[in-house]
C-alpha positions as CSV (number, residue, x, y, z in Angstrom):
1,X,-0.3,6.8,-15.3
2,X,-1.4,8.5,-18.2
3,X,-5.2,8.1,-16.9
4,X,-4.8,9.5,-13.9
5,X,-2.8,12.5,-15.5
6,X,-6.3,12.7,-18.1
7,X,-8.8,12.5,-15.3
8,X,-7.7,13.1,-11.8
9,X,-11.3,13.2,-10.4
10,X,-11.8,10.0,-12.2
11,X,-8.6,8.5,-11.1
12,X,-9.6,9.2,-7.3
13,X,-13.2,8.0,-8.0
14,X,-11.6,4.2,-9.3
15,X,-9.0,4.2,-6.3
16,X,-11.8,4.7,-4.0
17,X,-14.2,2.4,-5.8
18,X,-11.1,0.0,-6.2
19,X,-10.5,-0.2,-2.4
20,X,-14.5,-0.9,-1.8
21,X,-14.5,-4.0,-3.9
22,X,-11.5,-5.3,-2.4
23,X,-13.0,-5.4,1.2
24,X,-16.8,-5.9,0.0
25,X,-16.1,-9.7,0.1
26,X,-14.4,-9.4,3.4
27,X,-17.1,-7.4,4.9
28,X,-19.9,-9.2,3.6
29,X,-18.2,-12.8,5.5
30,X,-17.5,-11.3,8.3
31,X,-21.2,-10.3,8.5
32,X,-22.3,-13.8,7.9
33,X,-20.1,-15.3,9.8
34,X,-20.6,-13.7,13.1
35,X,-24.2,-13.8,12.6
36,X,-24.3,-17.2,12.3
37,X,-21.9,-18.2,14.7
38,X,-21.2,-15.3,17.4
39,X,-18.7,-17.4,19.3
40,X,-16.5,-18.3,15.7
41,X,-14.0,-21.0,15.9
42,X,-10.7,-21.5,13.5
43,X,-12.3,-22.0,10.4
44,X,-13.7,-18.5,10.2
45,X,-10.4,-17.4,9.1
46,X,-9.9,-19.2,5.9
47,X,-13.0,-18.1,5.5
48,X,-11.4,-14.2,5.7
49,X,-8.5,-15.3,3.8
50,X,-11.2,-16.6,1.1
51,X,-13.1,-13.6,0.9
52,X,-9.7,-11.5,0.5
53,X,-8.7,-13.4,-2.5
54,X,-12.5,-12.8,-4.0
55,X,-11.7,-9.2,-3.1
56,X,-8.4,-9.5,-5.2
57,X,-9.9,-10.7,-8.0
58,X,-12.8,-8.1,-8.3
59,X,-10.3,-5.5,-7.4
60,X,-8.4,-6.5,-11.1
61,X,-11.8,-5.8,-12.7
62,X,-11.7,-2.2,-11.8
63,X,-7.8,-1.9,-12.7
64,X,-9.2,-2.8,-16.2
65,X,-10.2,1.1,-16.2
66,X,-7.2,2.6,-15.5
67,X,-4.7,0.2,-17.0
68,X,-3.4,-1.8,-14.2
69,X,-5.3,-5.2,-15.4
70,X,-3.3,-8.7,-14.3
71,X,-5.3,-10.7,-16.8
72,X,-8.3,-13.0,-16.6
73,X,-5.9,-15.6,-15.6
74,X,-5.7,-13.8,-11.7
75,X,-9.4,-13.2,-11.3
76,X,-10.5,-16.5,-12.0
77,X,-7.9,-17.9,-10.0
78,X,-8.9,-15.9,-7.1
79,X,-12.4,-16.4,-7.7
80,X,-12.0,-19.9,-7.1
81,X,-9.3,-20.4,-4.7
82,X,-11.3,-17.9,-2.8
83,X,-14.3,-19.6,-3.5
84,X,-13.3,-23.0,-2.3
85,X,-12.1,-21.0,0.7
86,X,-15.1,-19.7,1.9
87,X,-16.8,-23.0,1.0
88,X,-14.7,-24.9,3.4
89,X,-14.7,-22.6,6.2
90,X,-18.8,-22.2,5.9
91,X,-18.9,-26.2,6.3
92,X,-17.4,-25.8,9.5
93,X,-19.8,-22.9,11.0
């Protein structure tokens, strides 16, 4: 709180920038996904869910600037349950 009372400019910027990494992952699959496979099938949505939790854990890196940070504990966690989401789902494509 006491960043965004210091820089309230700033403070938008990070929520803004904050939200873009959370769905970057997302985005990105989804653009793979349906390129490779137009029709999809089940297994493209663990491979949503996957690139979610990615976009969890990259979202903590930003909360590092304004205070919010979990700990490296979450992002690596969601970097590889994520991960091993994605991985699984892309077999299946």
């Amino acid at each position: 709180m006491d960043f965004k009372l210091r820089h309230p400019v700033g403070y938008g910027f990070l929520v803004l920038l904050a939200i873009v990494v959370l769905m970057l992952p997302f985005v990105l699959y989804c653009l793979y996904a349906f390129s490779v496979n137009p029709e999809g099938n089940g297994w493209i949505l663990l491979g949503f869910a996957g690139a979610f939790i990615i976009g969890i854990g990259l979202f903590n890196f930003v909360a590092i600037i304004i205070g919010q940070y979990l700990g490296h504990l979450v992002s690596i966690i969601s970097f590889l349950i994520g991960g091993v989401m994605i991985a699984v789902s892309l077999g299946h494509i």
